[in-house]
C-alpha positions as CSV (number, residue, x, y, z in Angstrom):
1,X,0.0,0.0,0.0
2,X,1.5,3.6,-1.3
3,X,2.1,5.9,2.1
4,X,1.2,9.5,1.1
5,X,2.0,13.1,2.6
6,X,-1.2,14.4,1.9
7,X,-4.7,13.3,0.8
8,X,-7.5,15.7,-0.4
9,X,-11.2,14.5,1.1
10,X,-13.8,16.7,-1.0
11,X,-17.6,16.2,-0.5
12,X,-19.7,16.9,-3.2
13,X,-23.4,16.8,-4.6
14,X,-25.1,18.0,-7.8
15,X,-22.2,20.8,-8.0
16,X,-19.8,19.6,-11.0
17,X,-19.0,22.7,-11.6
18,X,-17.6,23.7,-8.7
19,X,-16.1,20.3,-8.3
20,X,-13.8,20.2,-11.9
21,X,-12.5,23.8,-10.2
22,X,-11.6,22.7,-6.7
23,X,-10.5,19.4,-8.7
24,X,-8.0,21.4,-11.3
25,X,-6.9,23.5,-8.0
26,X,-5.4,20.3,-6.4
27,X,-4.5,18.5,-9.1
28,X,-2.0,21.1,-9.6
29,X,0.5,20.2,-7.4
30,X,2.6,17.0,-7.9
31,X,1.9,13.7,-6.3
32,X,4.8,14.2,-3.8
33,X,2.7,17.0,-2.5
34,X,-0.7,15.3,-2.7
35,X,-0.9,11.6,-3.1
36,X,-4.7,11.2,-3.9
37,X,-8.1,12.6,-3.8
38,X,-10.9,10.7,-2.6
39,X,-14.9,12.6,-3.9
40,X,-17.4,11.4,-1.6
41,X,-20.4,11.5,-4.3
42,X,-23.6,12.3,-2.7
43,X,-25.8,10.6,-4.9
44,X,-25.0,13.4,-7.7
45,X,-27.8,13.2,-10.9
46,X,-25.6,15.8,-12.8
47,X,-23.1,14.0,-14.5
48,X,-20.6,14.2,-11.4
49,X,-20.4,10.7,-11.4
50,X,-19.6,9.6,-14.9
51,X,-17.5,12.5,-14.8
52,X,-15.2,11.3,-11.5
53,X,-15.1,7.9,-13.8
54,X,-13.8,9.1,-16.9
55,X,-11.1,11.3,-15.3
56,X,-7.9,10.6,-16.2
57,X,-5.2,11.6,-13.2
58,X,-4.9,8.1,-11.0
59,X,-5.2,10.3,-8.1
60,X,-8.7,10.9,-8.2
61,X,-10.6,8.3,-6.5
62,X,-14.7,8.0,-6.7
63,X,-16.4,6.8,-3.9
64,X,-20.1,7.0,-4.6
65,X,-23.0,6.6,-2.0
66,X,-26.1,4.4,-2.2
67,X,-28.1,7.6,-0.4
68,X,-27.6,11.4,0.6
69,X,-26.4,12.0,4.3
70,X,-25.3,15.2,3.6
71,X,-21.8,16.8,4.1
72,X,-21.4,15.3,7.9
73,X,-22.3,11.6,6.3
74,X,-20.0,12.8,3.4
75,X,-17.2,13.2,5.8
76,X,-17.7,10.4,7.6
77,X,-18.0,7.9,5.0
78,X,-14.3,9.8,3.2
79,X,-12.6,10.0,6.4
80,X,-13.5,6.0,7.2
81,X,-12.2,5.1,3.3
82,X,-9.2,7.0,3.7
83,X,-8.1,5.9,7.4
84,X,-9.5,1.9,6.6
85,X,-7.7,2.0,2.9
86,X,-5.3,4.0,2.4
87,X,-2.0,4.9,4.5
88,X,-1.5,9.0,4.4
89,X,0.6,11.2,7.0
90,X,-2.1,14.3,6.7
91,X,-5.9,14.7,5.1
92,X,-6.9,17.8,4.1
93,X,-11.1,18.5,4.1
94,X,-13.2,20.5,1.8
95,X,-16.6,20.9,0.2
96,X,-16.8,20.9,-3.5
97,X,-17.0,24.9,-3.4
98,X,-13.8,25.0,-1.6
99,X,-10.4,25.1,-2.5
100,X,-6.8,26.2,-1.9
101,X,-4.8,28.8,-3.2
102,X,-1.9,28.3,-4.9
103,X,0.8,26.4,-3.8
104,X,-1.0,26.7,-0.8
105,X,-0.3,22.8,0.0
106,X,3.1,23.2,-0.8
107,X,3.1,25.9,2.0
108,X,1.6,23.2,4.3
109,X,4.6,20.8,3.9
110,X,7.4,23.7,3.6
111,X,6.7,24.6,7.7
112,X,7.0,22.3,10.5
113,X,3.8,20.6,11.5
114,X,5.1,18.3,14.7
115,X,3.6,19.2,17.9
116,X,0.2,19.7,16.4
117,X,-2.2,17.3,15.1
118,X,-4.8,19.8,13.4
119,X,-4.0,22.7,11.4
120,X,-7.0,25.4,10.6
121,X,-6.4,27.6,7.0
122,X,-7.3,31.4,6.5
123,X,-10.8,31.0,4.2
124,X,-11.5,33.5,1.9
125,X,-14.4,34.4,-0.3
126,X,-12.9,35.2,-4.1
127,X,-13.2,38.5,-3.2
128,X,-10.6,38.6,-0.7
129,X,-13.2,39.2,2.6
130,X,-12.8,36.9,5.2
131,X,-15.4,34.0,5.3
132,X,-17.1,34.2,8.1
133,X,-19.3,30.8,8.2
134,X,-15.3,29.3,8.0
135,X,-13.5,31.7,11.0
136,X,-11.8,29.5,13.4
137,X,-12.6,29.8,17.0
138,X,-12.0,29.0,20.6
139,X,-14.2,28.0,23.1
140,X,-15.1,30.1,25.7
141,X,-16.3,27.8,28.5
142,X,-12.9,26.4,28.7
143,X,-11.4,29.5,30.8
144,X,-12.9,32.0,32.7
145,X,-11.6,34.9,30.6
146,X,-13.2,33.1,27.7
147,X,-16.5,32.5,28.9
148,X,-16.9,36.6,30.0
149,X,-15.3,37.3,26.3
150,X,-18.3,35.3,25.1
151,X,-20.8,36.6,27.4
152,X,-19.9,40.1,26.8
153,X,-18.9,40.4,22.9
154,X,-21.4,37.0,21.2
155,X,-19.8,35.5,18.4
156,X,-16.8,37.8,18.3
157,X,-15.5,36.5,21.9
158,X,-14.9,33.2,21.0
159,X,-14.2,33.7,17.1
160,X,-10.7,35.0,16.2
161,X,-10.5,38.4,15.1
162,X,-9.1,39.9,12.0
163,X,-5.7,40.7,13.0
164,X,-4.9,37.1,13.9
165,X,-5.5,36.1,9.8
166,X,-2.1,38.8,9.5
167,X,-0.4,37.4,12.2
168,X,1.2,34.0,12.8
169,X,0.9,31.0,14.3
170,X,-1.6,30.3,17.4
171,X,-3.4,27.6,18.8
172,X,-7.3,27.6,19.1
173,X,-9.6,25.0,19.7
174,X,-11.6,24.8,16.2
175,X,-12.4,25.2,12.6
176,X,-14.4,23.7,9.9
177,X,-14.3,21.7,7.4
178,X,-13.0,23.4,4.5
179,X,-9.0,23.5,4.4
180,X,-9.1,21.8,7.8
181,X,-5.6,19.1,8.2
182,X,-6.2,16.2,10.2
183,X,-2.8,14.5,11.3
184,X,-3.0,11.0,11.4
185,X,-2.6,11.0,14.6
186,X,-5.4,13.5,15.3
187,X,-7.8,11.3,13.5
188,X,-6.7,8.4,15.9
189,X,-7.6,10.9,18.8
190,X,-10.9,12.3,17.6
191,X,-12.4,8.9,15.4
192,X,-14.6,9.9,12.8
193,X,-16.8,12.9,12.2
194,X,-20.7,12.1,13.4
195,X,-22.6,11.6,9.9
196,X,-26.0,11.5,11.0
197,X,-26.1,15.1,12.0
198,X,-26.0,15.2,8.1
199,X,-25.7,18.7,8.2
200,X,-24.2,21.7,10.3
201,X,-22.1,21.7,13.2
202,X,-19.8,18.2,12.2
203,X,-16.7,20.3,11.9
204,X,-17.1,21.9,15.7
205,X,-17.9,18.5,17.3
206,X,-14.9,16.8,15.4
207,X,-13.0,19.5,16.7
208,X,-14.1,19.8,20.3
209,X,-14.1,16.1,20.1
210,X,-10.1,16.2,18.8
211,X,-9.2,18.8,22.0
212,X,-11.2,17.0,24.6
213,X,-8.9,13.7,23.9
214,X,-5.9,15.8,24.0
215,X,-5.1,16.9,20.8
216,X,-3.4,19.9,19.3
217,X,-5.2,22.3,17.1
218,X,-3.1,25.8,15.3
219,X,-4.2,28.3,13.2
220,X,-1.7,28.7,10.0
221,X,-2.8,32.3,8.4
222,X,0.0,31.7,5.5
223,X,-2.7,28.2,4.6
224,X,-4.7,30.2,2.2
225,X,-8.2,28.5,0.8
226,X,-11.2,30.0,-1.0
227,X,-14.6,29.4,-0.5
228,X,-17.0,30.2,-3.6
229,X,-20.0,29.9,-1.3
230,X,-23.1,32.8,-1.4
231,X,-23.2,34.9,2.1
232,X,-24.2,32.6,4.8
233,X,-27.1,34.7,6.4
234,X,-29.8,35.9,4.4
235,X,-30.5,39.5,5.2
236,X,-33.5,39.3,7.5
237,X,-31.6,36.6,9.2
238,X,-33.9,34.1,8.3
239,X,-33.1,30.1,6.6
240,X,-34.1,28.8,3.6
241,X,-35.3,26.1,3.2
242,X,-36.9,25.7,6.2
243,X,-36.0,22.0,6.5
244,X,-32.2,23.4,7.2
245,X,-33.9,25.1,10.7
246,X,-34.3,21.3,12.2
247,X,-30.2,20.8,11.6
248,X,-29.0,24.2,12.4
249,X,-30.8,24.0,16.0
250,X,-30.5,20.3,16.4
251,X,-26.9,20.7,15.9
252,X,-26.2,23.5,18.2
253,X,-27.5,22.3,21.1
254,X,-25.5,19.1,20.6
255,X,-22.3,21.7,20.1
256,X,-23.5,23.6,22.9
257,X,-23.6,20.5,25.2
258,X,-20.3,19.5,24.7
259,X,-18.7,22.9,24.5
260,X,-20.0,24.4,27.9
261,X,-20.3,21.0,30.1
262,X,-22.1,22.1,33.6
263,X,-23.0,26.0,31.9
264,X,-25.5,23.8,28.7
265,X,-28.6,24.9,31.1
266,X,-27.5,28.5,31.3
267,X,-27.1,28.4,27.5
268,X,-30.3,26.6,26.9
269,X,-32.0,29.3,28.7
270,X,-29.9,32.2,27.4
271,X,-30.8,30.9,23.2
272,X,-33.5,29.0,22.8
273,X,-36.2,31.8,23.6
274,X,-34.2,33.7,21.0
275,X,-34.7,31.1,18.5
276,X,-38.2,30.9,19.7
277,X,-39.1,34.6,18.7
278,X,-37.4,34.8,15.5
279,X,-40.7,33.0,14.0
280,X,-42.0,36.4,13.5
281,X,-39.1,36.8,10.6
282,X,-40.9,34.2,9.2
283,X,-44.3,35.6,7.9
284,X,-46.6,32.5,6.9
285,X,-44.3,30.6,7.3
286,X,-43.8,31.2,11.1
287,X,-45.9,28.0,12.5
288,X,-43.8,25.9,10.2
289,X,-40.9,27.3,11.7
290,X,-42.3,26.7,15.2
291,X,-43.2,23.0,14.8
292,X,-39.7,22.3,13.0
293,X,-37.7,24.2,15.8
294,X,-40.3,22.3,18.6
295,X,-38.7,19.0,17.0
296,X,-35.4,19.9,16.7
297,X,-34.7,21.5,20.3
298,X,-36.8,18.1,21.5
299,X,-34.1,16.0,19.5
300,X,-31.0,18.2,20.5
301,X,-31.7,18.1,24.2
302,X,-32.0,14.3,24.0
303,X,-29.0,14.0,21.5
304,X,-31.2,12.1,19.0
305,X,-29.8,12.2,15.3
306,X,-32.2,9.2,14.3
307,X,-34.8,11.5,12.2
308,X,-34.4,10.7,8.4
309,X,-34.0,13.6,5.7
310,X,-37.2,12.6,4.0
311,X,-38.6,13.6,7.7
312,X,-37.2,16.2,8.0
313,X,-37.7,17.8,4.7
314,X,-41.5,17.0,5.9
315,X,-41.4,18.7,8.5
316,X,-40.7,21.9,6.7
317,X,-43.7,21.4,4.3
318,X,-46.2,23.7,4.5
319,X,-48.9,23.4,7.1
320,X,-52.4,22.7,4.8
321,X,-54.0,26.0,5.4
322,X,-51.1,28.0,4.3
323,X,-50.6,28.1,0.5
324,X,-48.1,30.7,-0.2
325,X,-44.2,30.5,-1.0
326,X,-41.8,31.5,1.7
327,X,-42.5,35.0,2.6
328,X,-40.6,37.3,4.6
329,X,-41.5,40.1,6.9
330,X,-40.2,43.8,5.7
């Protein structure tokens, strides 16, 4: 069995295009530099997979999935190919929309790497602007100064500013999944990510997951990776489709369970209300919203990931008496 570097994991569904980009981006750099890239094809009905097939680099390896389980499944089922076939020093994740610079994995093997078992990259959008939905983060229940950082400044206490993505090396405690490299060694620690959460929130649990059994995670700023992804957060703050309210909520209680340990009440009571009143956002549509944000903070307090997408995508149809598309309030 061929021991490699590096190994690219990229996730992918109905998105070709974006995939032959983030493909020719890789395939760039030489096989000493990257050994293989394994596409976890989400059940793809746009040509992706005859596509992957035809290629013609031996790097490239299909692995094609009997159903959809999203980009947490996705990960999963790469991650458990790559650590169960193949023999590689580092992986590198990504979705199909994201990418690295160049020679931005030749900048990964150039600097020392020993010491730490998970390196975080600087993600961009092609315009240069920070991406936020990819900022890495610490996480403020673990110290004191944290957790008042958090209480007092919200997402910016615990996320790392922008003068850290000019700065050099530090350790944090997180990233996502897009230009995130997993050491050997750090997949060893942290197992493989939790696929049934199919979607949202994977990356943090994998992380938190990878810190709580004593790994190492840094933040490289000179690890340059672009994300040609729309804006996260629509502009009323609202999501769309409504299915994706189930996994978003879901999800973050699970992260917010294992993040703040004895605090998870406090932060029950501190967000859920929040999420609670933000129906109103929602026009028509806010009893849908309701029932699927009743299920999913049922589920996420009982850790239950056992609720099919076909149910969940039910649960976001709309309620009989309400016939309009998705409306939202001015």
């Amino acid at each position: 069995m061929t021991k490699h570097a590096l190994v690219a994991l990229v996730v992918t569904m109905n998105r070709l295009g974006h995939l032959q980009k983030t493909l020719d981006r890789l395939l760039v750099s030489n096989a000493a530099t990257l050994g293989a890239v394994v596409v976890v094809n989400n059940v793809s009905s746009d040509g992706t997979g005859a596509w992957l097939d035809a290629h013609t680099d031996p790097r490239v390896i299909h692995l094609p999935q009997a159903e959809n389980r999203g980009g947490a499944g996705g990960f999963e089922a790469g991650l458990r190919h790559i650590r169960d076939q193949m023999q590689t020093d580092w992986v590198v994740l990504m979705d199909d929309d994201g990418r690295p610079n160049a020679g931005c994995l030749e900048q990964f093997h150039a600097a020392p790497r020993d010491g730490i078992d998970a390196w975080v990259s600087a993600v961009r959008y092609p315009s240069g602007m920070i991406c936020e939905m990819n900022r890495p983060w610490a996480n403020p229940f673990w110290s004191a100064r944290g957790f008042m950082r958090g209480l007092t400044k919200g997402r910016a206490g615990f996320h790392i500013p922008d003068t850290v993505f000019e700065g050099g090396v530090v350790e944090i405690d997180g990233g996502s999944f897009v230009g995130l490299f997993l050491s050997a060694r750090a997949i060893e620690l942290a197992g493989l990510p939790e696929g049934d959460l199919f979607l949202y929130g994977d990356d943090v649990l994998y992380c938190l997951g990878l810190r709580q059994n004593g790994g190492r995670v840094g933040f490289d700023p000179s690890l340059h990776f672009e994300h040609d992804c729309e804006t996260f957060d629509a502009e009323d703050g609202t999501i769309a489709p409504l299915w994706k309210v189930y996994y978003m909520h879901r999800n973050a209680l699970m992260m917010y369970a294992r993040a703040s340990g004895v605090f998870f009440p406090f932060v029950v009571a501190l967000f859920v209300p929040r999420w609670w009143f933000k129906a109103r956002r929602y026009g028509v549509d806010a009893p849908v919203y309701r029932r699927i944000l009743a299920r999913a903070i049922k589920d996420g307090l009982a850790r239950r990931t056992d609720m099919t997408f076909a149910q969940v995508q039910a649960l976001g149809a709309q309620d009989p008496l309400v016939k309009p598309p998705h409306q939202h309030q001015p």
